[in-house]
C-alpha positions in Angstrom: 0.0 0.0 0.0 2.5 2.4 -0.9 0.5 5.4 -2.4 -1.6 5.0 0.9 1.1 4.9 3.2 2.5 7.8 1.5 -0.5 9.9 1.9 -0.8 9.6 5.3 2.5 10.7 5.5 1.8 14.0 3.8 -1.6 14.2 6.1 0.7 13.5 9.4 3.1 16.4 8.4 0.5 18.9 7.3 -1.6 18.2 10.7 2.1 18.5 12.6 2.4 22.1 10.5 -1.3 23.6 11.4 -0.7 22.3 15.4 2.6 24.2 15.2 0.5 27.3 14.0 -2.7 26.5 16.4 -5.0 26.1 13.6 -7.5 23.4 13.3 -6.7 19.8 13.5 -6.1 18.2 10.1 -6.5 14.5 11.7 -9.2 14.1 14.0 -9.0 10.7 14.7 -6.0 7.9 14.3 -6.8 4.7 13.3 -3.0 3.3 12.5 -1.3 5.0 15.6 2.6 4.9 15.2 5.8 6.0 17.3 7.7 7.3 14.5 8.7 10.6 14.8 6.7 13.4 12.5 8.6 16.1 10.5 6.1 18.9 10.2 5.4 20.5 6.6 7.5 23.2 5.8 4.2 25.4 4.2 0.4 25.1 3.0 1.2 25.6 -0.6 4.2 22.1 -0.3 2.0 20.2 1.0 -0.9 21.1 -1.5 2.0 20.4 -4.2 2.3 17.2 -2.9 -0.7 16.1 -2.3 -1.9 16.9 -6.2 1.4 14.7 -6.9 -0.2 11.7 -5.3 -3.6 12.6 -6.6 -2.2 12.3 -9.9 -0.7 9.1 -9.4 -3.8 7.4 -7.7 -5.7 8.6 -10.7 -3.3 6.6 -12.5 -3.2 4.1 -10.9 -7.7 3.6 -10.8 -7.1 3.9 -7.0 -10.7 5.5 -6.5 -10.6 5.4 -2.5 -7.4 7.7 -2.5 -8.4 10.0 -5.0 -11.8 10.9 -3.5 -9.5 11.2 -0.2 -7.4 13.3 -1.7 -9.8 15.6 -3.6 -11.2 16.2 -0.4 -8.0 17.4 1.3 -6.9 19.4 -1.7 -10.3 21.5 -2.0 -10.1 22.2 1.8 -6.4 22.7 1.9 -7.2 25.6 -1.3 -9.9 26.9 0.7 -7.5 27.6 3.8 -5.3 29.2 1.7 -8.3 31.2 0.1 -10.0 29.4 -2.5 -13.6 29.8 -2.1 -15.3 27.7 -4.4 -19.3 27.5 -5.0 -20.9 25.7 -1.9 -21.9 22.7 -4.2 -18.3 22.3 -5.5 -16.9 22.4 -2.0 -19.4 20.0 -0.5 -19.0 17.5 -3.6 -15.5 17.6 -3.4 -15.5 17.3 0.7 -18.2 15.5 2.2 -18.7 13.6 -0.9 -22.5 14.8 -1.8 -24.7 17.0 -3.0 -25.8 20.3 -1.5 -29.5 20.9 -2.9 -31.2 21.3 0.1 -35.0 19.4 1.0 -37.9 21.4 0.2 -40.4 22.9 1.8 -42.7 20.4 2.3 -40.4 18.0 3.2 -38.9 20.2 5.9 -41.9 21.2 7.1 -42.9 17.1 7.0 -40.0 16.3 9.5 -41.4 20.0 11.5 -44.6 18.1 12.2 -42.9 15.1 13.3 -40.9 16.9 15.7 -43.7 19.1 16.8 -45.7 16.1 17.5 -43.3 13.9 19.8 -42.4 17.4 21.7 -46.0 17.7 22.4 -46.4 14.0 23.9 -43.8 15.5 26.1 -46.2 18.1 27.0 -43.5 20.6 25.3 -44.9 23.4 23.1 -43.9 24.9 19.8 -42.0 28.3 20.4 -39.7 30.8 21.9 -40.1 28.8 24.9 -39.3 25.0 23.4 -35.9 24.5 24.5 -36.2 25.7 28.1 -39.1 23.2 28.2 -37.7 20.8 26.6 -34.8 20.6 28.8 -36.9 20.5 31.9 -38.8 17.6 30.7 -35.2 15.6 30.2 -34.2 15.9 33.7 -31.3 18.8 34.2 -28.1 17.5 35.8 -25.0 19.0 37.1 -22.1 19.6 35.0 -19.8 17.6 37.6 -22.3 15.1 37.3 -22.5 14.6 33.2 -19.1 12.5 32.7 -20.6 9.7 35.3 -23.6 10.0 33.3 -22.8 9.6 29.9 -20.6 6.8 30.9 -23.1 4.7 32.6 -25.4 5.4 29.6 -22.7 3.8 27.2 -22.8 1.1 29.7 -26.3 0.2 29.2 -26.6 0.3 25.5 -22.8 -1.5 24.5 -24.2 -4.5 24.5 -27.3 -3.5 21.9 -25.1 -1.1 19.6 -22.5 -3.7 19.4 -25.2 -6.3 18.4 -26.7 -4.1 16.0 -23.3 -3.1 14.3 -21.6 -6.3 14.8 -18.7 -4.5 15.9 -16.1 -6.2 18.5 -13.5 -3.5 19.0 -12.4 -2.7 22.2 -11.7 0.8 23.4 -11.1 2.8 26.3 -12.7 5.7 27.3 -11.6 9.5 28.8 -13.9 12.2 29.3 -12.1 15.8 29.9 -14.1 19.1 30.6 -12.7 22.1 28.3 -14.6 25.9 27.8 -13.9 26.8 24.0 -15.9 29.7 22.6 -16.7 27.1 19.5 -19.6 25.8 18.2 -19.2 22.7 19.2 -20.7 20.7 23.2 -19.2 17.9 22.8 -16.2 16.6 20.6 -14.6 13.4 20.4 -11.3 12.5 19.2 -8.1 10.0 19.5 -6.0 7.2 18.4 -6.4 3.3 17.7 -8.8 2.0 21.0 -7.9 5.1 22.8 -11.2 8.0 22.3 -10.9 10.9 24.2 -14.7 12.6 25.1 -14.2 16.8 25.6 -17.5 18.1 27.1 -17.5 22.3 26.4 -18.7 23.5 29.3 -19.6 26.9 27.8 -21.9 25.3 25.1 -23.5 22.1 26.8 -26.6 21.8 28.4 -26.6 18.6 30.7 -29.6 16.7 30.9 -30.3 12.6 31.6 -31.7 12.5 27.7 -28.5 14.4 26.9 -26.2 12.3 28.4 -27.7 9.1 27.0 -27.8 10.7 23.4 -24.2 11.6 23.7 -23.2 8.0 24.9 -24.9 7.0 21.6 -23.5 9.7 19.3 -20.1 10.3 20.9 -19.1 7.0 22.5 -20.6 4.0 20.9 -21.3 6.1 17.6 -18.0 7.6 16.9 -15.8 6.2 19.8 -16.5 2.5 19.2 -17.0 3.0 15.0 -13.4 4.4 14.8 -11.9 1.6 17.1 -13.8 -0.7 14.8 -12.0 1.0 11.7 -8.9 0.7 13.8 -9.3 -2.4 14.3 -9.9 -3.6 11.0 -7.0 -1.8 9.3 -4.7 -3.4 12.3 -6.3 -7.2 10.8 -5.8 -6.4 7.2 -4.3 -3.6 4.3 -7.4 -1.5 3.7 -7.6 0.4 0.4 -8.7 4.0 2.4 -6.5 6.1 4.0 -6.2 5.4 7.9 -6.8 9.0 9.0 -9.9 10.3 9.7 -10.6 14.1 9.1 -13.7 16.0 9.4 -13.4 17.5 5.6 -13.4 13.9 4.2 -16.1 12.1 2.8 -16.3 9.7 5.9 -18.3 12.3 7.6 -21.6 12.3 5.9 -21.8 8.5 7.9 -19.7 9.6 11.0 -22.3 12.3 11.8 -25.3 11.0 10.5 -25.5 7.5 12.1 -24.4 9.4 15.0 -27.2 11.6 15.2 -29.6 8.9 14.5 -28.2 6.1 16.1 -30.9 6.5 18.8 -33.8 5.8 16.5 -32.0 2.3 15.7 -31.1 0.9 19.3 -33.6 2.6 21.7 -37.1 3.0 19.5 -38.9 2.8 22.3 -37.4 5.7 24.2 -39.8 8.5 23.5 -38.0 11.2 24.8 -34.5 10.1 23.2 -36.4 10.0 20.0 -38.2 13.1 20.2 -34.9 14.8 20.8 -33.7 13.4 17.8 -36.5 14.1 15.5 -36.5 17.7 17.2 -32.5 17.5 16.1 -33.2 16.1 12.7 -35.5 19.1 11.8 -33.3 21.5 12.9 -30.7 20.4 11.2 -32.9 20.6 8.3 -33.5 24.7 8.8 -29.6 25.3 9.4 -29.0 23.5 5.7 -31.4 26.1 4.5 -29.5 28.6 5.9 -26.0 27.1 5.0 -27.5 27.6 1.5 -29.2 30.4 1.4 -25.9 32.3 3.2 -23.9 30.8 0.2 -26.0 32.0 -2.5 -26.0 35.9 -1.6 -29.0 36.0 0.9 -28.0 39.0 3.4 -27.6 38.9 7.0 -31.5 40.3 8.4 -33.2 38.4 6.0 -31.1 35.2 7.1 -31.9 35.6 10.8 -35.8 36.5 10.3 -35.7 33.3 8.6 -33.9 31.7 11.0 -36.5 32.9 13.8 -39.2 32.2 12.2 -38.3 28.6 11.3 -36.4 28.2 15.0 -38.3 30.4 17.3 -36.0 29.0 20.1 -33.0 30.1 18.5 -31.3 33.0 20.4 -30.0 36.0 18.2 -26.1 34.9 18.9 -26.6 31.6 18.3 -27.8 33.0 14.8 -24.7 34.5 14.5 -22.9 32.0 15.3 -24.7 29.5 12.6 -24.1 32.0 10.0 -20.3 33.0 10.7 -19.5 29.4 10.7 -20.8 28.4 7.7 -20.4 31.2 5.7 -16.9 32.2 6.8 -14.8 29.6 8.0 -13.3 27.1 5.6 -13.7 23.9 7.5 -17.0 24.4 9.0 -18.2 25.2 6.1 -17.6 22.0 4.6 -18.3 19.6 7.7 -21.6 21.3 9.0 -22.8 20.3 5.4 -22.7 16.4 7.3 -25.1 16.8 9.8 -28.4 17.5 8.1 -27.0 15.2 4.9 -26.6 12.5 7.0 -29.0 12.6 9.2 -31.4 12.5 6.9 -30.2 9.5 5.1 -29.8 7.7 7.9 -33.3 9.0 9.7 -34.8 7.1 6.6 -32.4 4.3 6.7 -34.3 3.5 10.0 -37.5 3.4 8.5 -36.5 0.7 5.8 -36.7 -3.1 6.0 -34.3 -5.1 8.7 -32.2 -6.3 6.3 -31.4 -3.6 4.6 -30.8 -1.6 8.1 -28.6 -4.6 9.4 -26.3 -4.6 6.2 -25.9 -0.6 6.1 -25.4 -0.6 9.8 -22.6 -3.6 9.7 -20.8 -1.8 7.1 -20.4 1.2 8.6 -18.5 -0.2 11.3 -15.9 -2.3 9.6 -14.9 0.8 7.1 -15.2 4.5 6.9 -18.2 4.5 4.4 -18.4 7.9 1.5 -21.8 8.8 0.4 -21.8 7.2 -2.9 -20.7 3.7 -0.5 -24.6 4.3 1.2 -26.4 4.7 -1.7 -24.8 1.5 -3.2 -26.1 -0.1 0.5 -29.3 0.9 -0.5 -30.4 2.3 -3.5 -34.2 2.8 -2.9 -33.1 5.4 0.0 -33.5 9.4 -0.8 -30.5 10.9 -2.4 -27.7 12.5 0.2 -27.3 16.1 0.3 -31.2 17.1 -0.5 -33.9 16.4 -3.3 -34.6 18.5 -6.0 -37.2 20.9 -6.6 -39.2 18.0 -9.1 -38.2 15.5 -6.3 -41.1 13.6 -4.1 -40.7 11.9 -0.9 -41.6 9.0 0.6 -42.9 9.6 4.4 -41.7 7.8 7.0 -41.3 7.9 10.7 
Protein backbone atom coordinates (compact mmCIF):
# COMPACT_ATOMS: atom_id res chain seq x y z
CA UNK A 1 0.00 0.00 0.00
CA UNK A 2 2.49 2.36 -0.92
CA UNK A 3 0.55 5.36 -2.38
CA UNK A 4 -1.60 4.98 0.89
CA UNK A 5 1.07 4.91 3.16
CA UNK A 6 2.55 7.78 1.46
CA UNK A 7 -0.49 9.88 1.94
CA UNK A 8 -0.77 9.63 5.27
CA UNK A 9 2.54 10.70 5.54
CA UNK A 10 1.80 14.01 3.84
CA UNK A 11 -1.65 14.16 6.12
CA UNK A 12 0.74 13.54 9.39
CA UNK A 13 3.12 16.38 8.43
CA UNK A 14 0.49 18.91 7.26
CA UNK A 15 -1.62 18.21 10.73
CA UNK A 16 2.14 18.47 12.62
CA UNK A 17 2.37 22.15 10.52
CA UNK A 18 -1.29 23.56 11.40
CA UNK A 19 -0.73 22.30 15.42
CA UNK A 20 2.58 24.20 15.22
CA UNK A 21 0.51 27.26 13.99
CA UNK A 22 -2.65 26.47 16.41
CA UNK A 23 -5.00 26.08 13.63
CA UNK A 24 -7.50 23.35 13.25
CA UNK A 25 -6.71 19.78 13.49
CA UNK A 26 -6.11 18.15 10.08
CA UNK A 27 -6.54 14.49 11.75
CA UNK A 28 -9.24 14.14 13.96
CA UNK A 29 -8.99 10.70 14.66
CA UNK A 30 -5.98 7.94 14.27
CA UNK A 31 -6.85 4.66 13.32
CA UNK A 32 -2.98 3.28 12.54
CA UNK A 33 -1.32 4.99 15.58
CA UNK A 34 2.57 4.90 15.21
CA UNK A 35 5.79 6.01 17.35
CA UNK A 36 7.69 7.35 14.54
CA UNK A 37 8.74 10.58 14.85
CA UNK A 38 6.70 13.37 12.49
CA UNK A 39 8.57 16.11 10.50
CA UNK A 40 6.14 18.88 10.22
CA UNK A 41 5.43 20.52 6.56
CA UNK A 42 7.46 23.22 5.85
CA UNK A 43 4.19 25.37 4.15
CA UNK A 44 0.40 25.12 2.96
CA UNK A 45 1.23 25.62 -0.64
CA UNK A 46 4.21 22.13 -0.33
CA UNK A 47 1.95 20.18 1.03
CA UNK A 48 -0.94 21.09 -1.47
CA UNK A 49 1.97 20.37 -4.22
CA UNK A 50 2.34 17.17 -2.95
CA UNK A 51 -0.75 16.11 -2.35
CA UNK A 52 -1.88 16.93 -6.22
CA UNK A 53 1.40 14.69 -6.94
CA UNK A 54 -0.15 11.65 -5.26
CA UNK A 55 -3.63 12.58 -6.64
CA UNK A 56 -2.16 12.34 -9.85
CA UNK A 57 -0.71 9.15 -9.41
CA UNK A 58 -3.84 7.44 -7.68
CA UNK A 59 -5.67 8.62 -10.68
CA UNK A 60 -3.29 6.56 -12.49
CA UNK A 61 -3.22 4.10 -10.89
CA UNK A 62 -7.66 3.58 -10.79
CA UNK A 63 -7.10 3.90 -7.02
CA UNK A 64 -10.70 5.55 -6.50
CA UNK A 65 -10.61 5.35 -2.48
CA UNK A 66 -7.37 7.65 -2.51
CA UNK A 67 -8.37 9.97 -5.04
CA UNK A 68 -11.79 10.88 -3.52
CA UNK A 69 -9.50 11.21 -0.23
CA UNK A 70 -7.39 13.30 -1.71
CA UNK A 71 -9.84 15.64 -3.63
CA UNK A 72 -11.20 16.23 -0.35
CA UNK A 73 -8.04 17.40 1.32
CA UNK A 74 -6.92 19.39 -1.67
CA UNK A 75 -10.32 21.54 -1.98
CA UNK A 76 -10.15 22.16 1.84
CA UNK A 77 -6.42 22.69 1.90
CA UNK A 78 -7.23 25.55 -1.33
CA UNK A 79 -9.89 26.93 0.75
CA UNK A 80 -7.47 27.61 3.84
CA UNK A 81 -5.34 29.21 1.72
CA UNK A 82 -8.30 31.24 0.09
CA UNK A 83 -9.98 29.41 -2.48
CA UNK A 84 -13.65 29.81 -2.07
CA UNK A 85 -15.31 27.66 -4.42
CA UNK A 86 -19.28 27.54 -4.98
CA UNK A 87 -20.89 25.72 -1.94
CA UNK A 88 -21.94 22.74 -4.21
CA UNK A 89 -18.28 22.30 -5.47
CA UNK A 90 -16.86 22.39 -2.00
CA UNK A 91 -19.42 20.00 -0.46
CA UNK A 92 -18.95 17.47 -3.65
CA UNK A 93 -15.45 17.60 -3.41
CA UNK A 94 -15.53 17.35 0.65
CA UNK A 95 -18.18 15.48 2.19
CA UNK A 96 -18.68 13.55 -0.91
CA UNK A 97 -22.50 14.78 -1.81
CA UNK A 98 -24.73 17.04 -2.97
CA UNK A 99 -25.75 20.34 -1.46
CA UNK A 100 -29.46 20.91 -2.90
CA UNK A 101 -31.21 21.30 0.09
CA UNK A 102 -35.02 19.43 0.95
CA UNK A 103 -37.91 21.40 0.18
CA UNK A 104 -40.43 22.88 1.81
CA UNK A 105 -42.69 20.35 2.28
CA UNK A 106 -40.40 18.05 3.21
CA UNK A 107 -38.85 20.16 5.88
CA UNK A 108 -41.86 21.15 7.09
CA UNK A 109 -42.90 17.12 7.03
CA UNK A 110 -39.98 16.35 9.53
CA UNK A 111 -41.39 19.95 11.53
CA UNK A 112 -44.60 18.14 12.16
CA UNK A 113 -42.87 15.11 13.26
CA UNK A 114 -40.88 16.95 15.66
CA UNK A 115 -43.75 19.09 16.82
CA UNK A 116 -45.71 16.11 17.46
CA UNK A 117 -43.26 13.87 19.77
CA UNK A 118 -42.37 17.41 21.68
CA UNK A 119 -45.97 17.71 22.37
CA UNK A 120 -46.38 14.03 23.86
CA UNK A 121 -43.85 15.45 26.14
CA UNK A 122 -46.24 18.06 27.02
CA UNK A 123 -43.54 20.61 25.32
CA UNK A 124 -44.93 23.38 23.05
CA UNK A 125 -43.85 24.88 19.75
CA UNK A 126 -42.00 28.32 20.37
CA UNK A 127 -39.71 30.82 21.88
CA UNK A 128 -40.10 28.81 24.93
CA UNK A 129 -39.35 25.04 23.37
CA UNK A 130 -35.92 24.52 24.53
CA UNK A 131 -36.18 25.72 28.10
CA UNK A 132 -39.14 23.24 28.17
CA UNK A 133 -37.66 20.84 26.56
CA UNK A 134 -34.76 20.57 28.78
CA UNK A 135 -36.94 20.54 31.93
CA UNK A 136 -38.76 17.64 30.71
CA UNK A 137 -35.23 15.59 30.22
CA UNK A 138 -34.16 15.89 33.67
CA UNK A 139 -31.28 18.81 34.17
CA UNK A 140 -28.07 17.51 35.76
CA UNK A 141 -24.98 19.01 37.10
CA UNK A 142 -22.08 19.60 34.98
CA UNK A 143 -19.79 17.61 37.63
CA UNK A 144 -22.32 15.13 37.26
CA UNK A 145 -22.50 14.56 33.18
CA UNK A 146 -19.09 12.48 32.74
CA UNK A 147 -20.55 9.74 35.26
CA UNK A 148 -23.60 9.95 33.27
CA UNK A 149 -22.83 9.62 29.91
CA UNK A 150 -20.64 6.84 30.89
CA UNK A 151 -23.09 4.71 32.58
CA UNK A 152 -25.38 5.42 29.64
CA UNK A 153 -22.74 3.81 27.24
CA UNK A 154 -22.85 1.07 29.72
CA UNK A 155 -26.32 0.18 29.20
CA UNK A 156 -26.55 0.27 25.50
CA UNK A 157 -22.83 -1.46 24.49
CA UNK A 158 -24.16 -4.48 24.54
CA UNK A 159 -27.33 -3.46 21.89
CA UNK A 160 -25.06 -1.07 19.64
CA UNK A 161 -22.54 -3.74 19.41
CA UNK A 162 -25.18 -6.29 18.41
CA UNK A 163 -26.66 -4.08 15.98
CA UNK A 164 -23.32 -3.08 14.27
CA UNK A 165 -21.59 -6.30 14.83
CA UNK A 166 -18.71 -4.51 15.87
CA UNK A 167 -16.10 -6.17 18.54
CA UNK A 168 -13.47 -3.52 19.00
CA UNK A 169 -12.44 -2.71 22.23
CA UNK A 170 -11.70 0.84 23.38
CA UNK A 171 -11.07 2.77 26.35
CA UNK A 172 -12.68 5.74 27.26
CA UNK A 173 -11.64 9.54 28.80
CA UNK A 174 -13.89 12.24 29.33
CA UNK A 175 -12.12 15.76 29.91
CA UNK A 176 -14.14 19.05 30.59
CA UNK A 177 -12.74 22.13 28.29
CA UNK A 178 -14.64 25.88 27.78
CA UNK A 179 -13.94 26.84 24.00
CA UNK A 180 -15.86 29.66 22.55
CA UNK A 181 -16.74 27.13 19.47
CA UNK A 182 -19.60 25.79 18.25
CA UNK A 183 -19.23 22.66 19.23
CA UNK A 184 -20.73 20.73 23.17
CA UNK A 185 -19.18 17.87 22.77
CA UNK A 186 -16.22 16.57 20.65
CA UNK A 187 -14.61 13.38 20.43
CA UNK A 188 -11.32 12.47 19.19
CA UNK A 189 -8.13 9.99 19.53
CA UNK A 190 -6.00 7.16 18.36
CA UNK A 191 -6.41 3.35 17.70
CA UNK A 192 -8.82 2.00 20.97
CA UNK A 193 -7.87 5.13 22.82
CA UNK A 194 -11.22 7.95 22.32
CA UNK A 195 -10.93 10.95 24.23
CA UNK A 196 -14.75 12.57 25.14
CA UNK A 197 -14.24 16.79 25.65
CA UNK A 198 -17.53 18.13 27.12
CA UNK A 199 -17.51 22.31 26.38
CA UNK A 200 -18.66 23.49 29.31
CA UNK A 201 -19.60 26.85 27.76
CA UNK A 202 -21.93 25.33 25.05
CA UNK A 203 -23.50 22.06 26.76
CA UNK A 204 -26.63 21.78 28.40
CA UNK A 205 -26.63 18.56 30.75
CA UNK A 206 -29.61 16.71 30.95
CA UNK A 207 -30.27 12.55 31.62
CA UNK A 208 -31.71 12.52 27.67
CA UNK A 209 -28.55 14.39 26.88
CA UNK A 210 -26.17 12.30 28.39
CA UNK A 211 -27.74 9.11 27.02
CA UNK A 212 -27.75 10.69 23.40
CA UNK A 213 -24.19 11.56 23.73
CA UNK A 214 -23.19 8.03 24.95
CA UNK A 215 -24.94 6.96 21.64
CA UNK A 216 -23.49 9.68 19.35
CA UNK A 217 -20.09 10.29 20.87
CA UNK A 218 -19.08 7.04 22.52
CA UNK A 219 -20.65 3.96 20.86
CA UNK A 220 -21.32 6.11 17.60
CA UNK A 221 -18.05 7.65 16.93
CA UNK A 222 -15.81 6.17 19.81
CA UNK A 223 -16.51 2.47 19.23
CA UNK A 224 -16.95 2.98 14.98
CA UNK A 225 -13.43 4.35 14.78
CA UNK A 226 -11.86 1.62 17.14
CA UNK A 227 -13.79 -0.66 14.82
CA UNK A 228 -12.00 1.05 11.71
CA UNK A 229 -8.86 0.75 13.79
CA UNK A 230 -9.29 -2.42 14.25
CA UNK A 231 -9.90 -3.57 10.99
CA UNK A 232 -7.04 -1.81 9.30
CA UNK A 233 -4.71 -3.42 12.34
CA UNK A 234 -6.26 -7.22 10.80
CA UNK A 235 -5.78 -6.39 7.22
CA UNK A 236 -4.26 -3.59 4.28
CA UNK A 237 -7.41 -1.45 3.67
CA UNK A 238 -7.63 0.35 0.45
CA UNK A 239 -8.72 4.02 2.45
CA UNK A 240 -6.52 6.14 3.99
CA UNK A 241 -6.22 5.44 7.89
CA UNK A 242 -6.78 9.02 9.04
CA UNK A 243 -9.86 10.30 9.71
CA UNK A 244 -10.64 14.10 9.14
CA UNK A 245 -13.75 15.99 9.36
CA UNK A 246 -13.36 17.54 5.63
CA UNK A 247 -13.43 13.87 4.21
CA UNK A 248 -16.10 12.12 2.85
CA UNK A 249 -16.27 9.73 5.86
CA UNK A 250 -18.32 12.25 7.61
CA UNK A 251 -21.59 12.28 5.91
CA UNK A 252 -21.76 8.51 7.94
CA UNK A 253 -19.66 9.63 10.98
CA UNK A 254 -22.35 12.35 11.77
CA UNK A 255 -25.31 11.02 10.54
CA UNK A 256 -25.46 7.50 12.13
CA UNK A 257 -24.39 9.43 15.03
CA UNK A 258 -27.16 11.61 15.19
CA UNK A 259 -29.62 8.91 14.47
CA UNK A 260 -28.16 6.08 16.13
CA UNK A 261 -30.91 6.49 18.80
CA UNK A 262 -33.83 5.78 16.53
CA UNK A 263 -31.98 2.26 15.68
CA UNK A 264 -31.07 0.89 19.25
CA UNK A 265 -33.62 2.59 21.65
CA UNK A 266 -37.10 2.99 19.51
CA UNK A 267 -38.92 2.83 22.27
CA UNK A 268 -37.41 5.67 24.24
CA UNK A 269 -39.76 8.54 23.49
CA UNK A 270 -38.04 11.16 24.83
CA UNK A 271 -34.48 10.11 23.24
CA UNK A 272 -36.38 9.96 20.01
CA UNK A 273 -38.18 13.05 20.23
CA UNK A 274 -34.93 14.82 20.82
CA UNK A 275 -33.69 13.40 17.83
CA UNK A 276 -36.47 14.07 15.52
CA UNK A 277 -36.46 17.73 17.17
CA UNK A 278 -32.50 17.54 16.15
CA UNK A 279 -33.24 16.15 12.73
CA UNK A 280 -35.47 19.11 11.77
CA UNK A 281 -33.28 21.53 12.89
CA UNK A 282 -30.67 20.36 11.17
CA UNK A 283 -32.92 20.62 8.25
CA UNK A 284 -33.49 24.72 8.80
CA UNK A 285 -29.55 25.33 9.37
CA UNK A 286 -29.04 23.52 5.69
CA UNK A 287 -31.40 26.14 4.50
CA UNK A 288 -29.51 28.62 5.87
CA UNK A 289 -26.03 27.08 5.01
CA UNK A 290 -27.49 27.56 1.46
CA UNK A 291 -29.21 30.45 1.39
CA UNK A 292 -25.91 32.32 3.22
CA UNK A 293 -23.87 30.84 0.21
CA UNK A 294 -25.97 32.00 -2.53
CA UNK A 295 -25.99 35.85 -1.64
CA UNK A 296 -29.01 36.02 0.88
CA UNK A 297 -28.00 39.01 3.37
CA UNK A 298 -27.57 38.92 7.04
CA UNK A 299 -31.51 40.33 8.37
CA UNK A 300 -33.22 38.35 6.01
CA UNK A 301 -31.08 35.18 7.13
CA UNK A 302 -31.85 35.64 10.84
CA UNK A 303 -35.75 36.50 10.25
CA UNK A 304 -35.68 33.32 8.60
CA UNK A 305 -33.95 31.74 10.97
CA UNK A 306 -36.53 32.89 13.76
CA UNK A 307 -39.20 32.22 12.17
CA UNK A 308 -38.28 28.60 11.31
CA UNK A 309 -36.43 28.21 14.98
CA UNK A 310 -38.28 30.44 17.34
CA UNK A 311 -36.01 29.02 20.06
CA UNK A 312 -33.03 30.11 18.50
CA UNK A 313 -31.26 32.99 20.36
CA UNK A 314 -30.05 36.01 18.16
CA UNK A 315 -26.12 34.88 18.89
CA UNK A 316 -26.59 31.57 18.34
CA UNK A 317 -27.77 32.96 14.85
CA UNK A 318 -24.74 34.45 14.51
CA UNK A 319 -22.90 32.00 15.30
CA UNK A 320 -24.69 29.50 12.57
CA UNK A 321 -24.12 31.96 10.05
CA UNK A 322 -20.26 32.99 10.73
CA UNK A 323 -19.55 29.35 10.66
CA UNK A 324 -20.76 28.38 7.72
CA UNK A 325 -20.39 31.21 5.65
CA UNK A 326 -16.88 32.15 6.76
CA UNK A 327 -14.77 29.56 8.00
CA UNK A 328 -13.31 27.06 5.62
CA UNK A 329 -13.70 23.94 7.55
CA UNK A 330 -17.05 24.40 8.97
CA UNK A 331 -18.18 25.20 6.06
CA UNK A 332 -17.64 21.96 4.57
CA UNK A 333 -18.29 19.61 7.73
CA UNK A 334 -21.62 21.26 8.95
CA UNK A 335 -22.78 20.34 5.44
CA UNK A 336 -22.70 16.37 7.34
CA UNK A 337 -25.13 16.84 9.80
CA UNK A 338 -28.39 17.50 8.06
CA UNK A 339 -27.04 15.21 4.93
CA UNK A 340 -26.65 12.51 7.00
CA UNK A 341 -29.02 12.63 9.25
CA UNK A 342 -31.39 12.54 6.88
CA UNK A 343 -30.19 9.46 5.07
CA UNK A 344 -29.76 7.74 7.92
CA UNK A 345 -33.32 8.96 9.69
CA UNK A 346 -34.78 7.13 6.56
CA UNK A 347 -32.37 4.33 6.69
CA UNK A 348 -34.34 3.51 9.98
CA UNK A 349 -37.52 3.36 8.52
CA UNK A 350 -36.45 0.70 5.84
CA UNK A 351 -36.69 -3.07 5.97
CA UNK A 352 -34.33 -5.13 8.72
CA UNK A 353 -32.18 -6.33 6.28
CA UNK A 354 -31.37 -3.57 4.62
CA UNK A 355 -30.80 -1.56 8.10
CA UNK A 356 -28.56 -4.63 9.43
CA UNK A 357 -26.34 -4.57 6.16
CA UNK A 358 -25.89 -0.62 6.13
CA UNK A 359 -25.35 -0.60 9.77
CA UNK A 360 -22.61 -3.63 9.68
CA UNK A 361 -20.81 -1.83 7.10
CA UNK A 362 -20.39 1.17 8.60
CA UNK A 363 -18.48 -0.22 11.29
CA UNK A 364 -15.89 -2.32 9.61
CA UNK A 365 -14.87 0.75 7.12
CA UNK A 366 -15.24 4.50 6.90
CA UNK A 367 -18.20 4.49 4.38
CA UNK A 368 -18.41 7.88 1.47
CA UNK A 369 -21.76 8.75 0.40
CA UNK A 370 -21.76 7.15 -2.87
CA UNK A 371 -20.75 3.70 -0.47
CA UNK A 372 -24.55 4.34 1.17
CA UNK A 373 -26.44 4.72 -1.69
CA UNK A 374 -24.77 1.49 -3.23
CA UNK A 375 -26.08 -0.09 0.46
CA UNK A 376 -29.32 0.87 -0.49
CA UNK A 377 -30.39 2.34 -3.53
CA UNK A 378 -34.17 2.83 -2.94
CA UNK A 379 -33.09 5.35 -0.04
CA UNK A 380 -33.54 9.40 -0.75
CA UNK A 381 -30.45 10.91 -2.36
CA UNK A 382 -27.73 12.50 0.22
CA UNK A 383 -27.35 16.05 0.33
CA UNK A 384 -31.24 17.11 -0.47
CA UNK A 385 -33.88 16.43 -3.26
CA UNK A 386 -34.59 18.46 -6.03
CA UNK A 387 -37.20 20.86 -6.58
CA UNK A 388 -39.17 18.02 -9.08
CA UNK A 389 -38.16 15.52 -6.29
CA UNK A 390 -41.11 13.63 -4.09
CA UNK A 391 -40.69 11.91 -0.95
CA UNK A 392 -41.61 9.01 0.61
CA UNK A 393 -42.88 9.59 4.37
CA UNK A 394 -41.69 7.76 6.97
CA UNK A 395 -41.25 7.92 10.73
Amino acid sequence: MKLRDEIETTLRGWHAYEAERGSAAVIDFDCAPTTAPTEPATSRLAVYRRLADLRARTVEAGADRLTTRLTADLAYLGALMGEHPPLGDYVRATQGCAAVGWRDDYVAYRGDQARQALGALGVGWGSETVRELRAVEGPIEAEEAPDAIRQAAGDYETVVRQATGSQAPFNLTIETAEVDAYWAYWLDGSGDNVRLRLNLRRAGFTKVAARQFALHEVLGHGLQSASWTARAAAQEVPWVRLMSVHAPQQVLLEGLAQALPLFVAPDDEQLVARTKFDHYNQLVRAELHIALNQGAGIAELAERARFRMPWTTEAAVADVLADRGADPQLRSYLWAYPAGIDWFANLAAADQATRTAALQAAYRDPLTPTDLATLWPAGPAIGGQDASGGFKASS
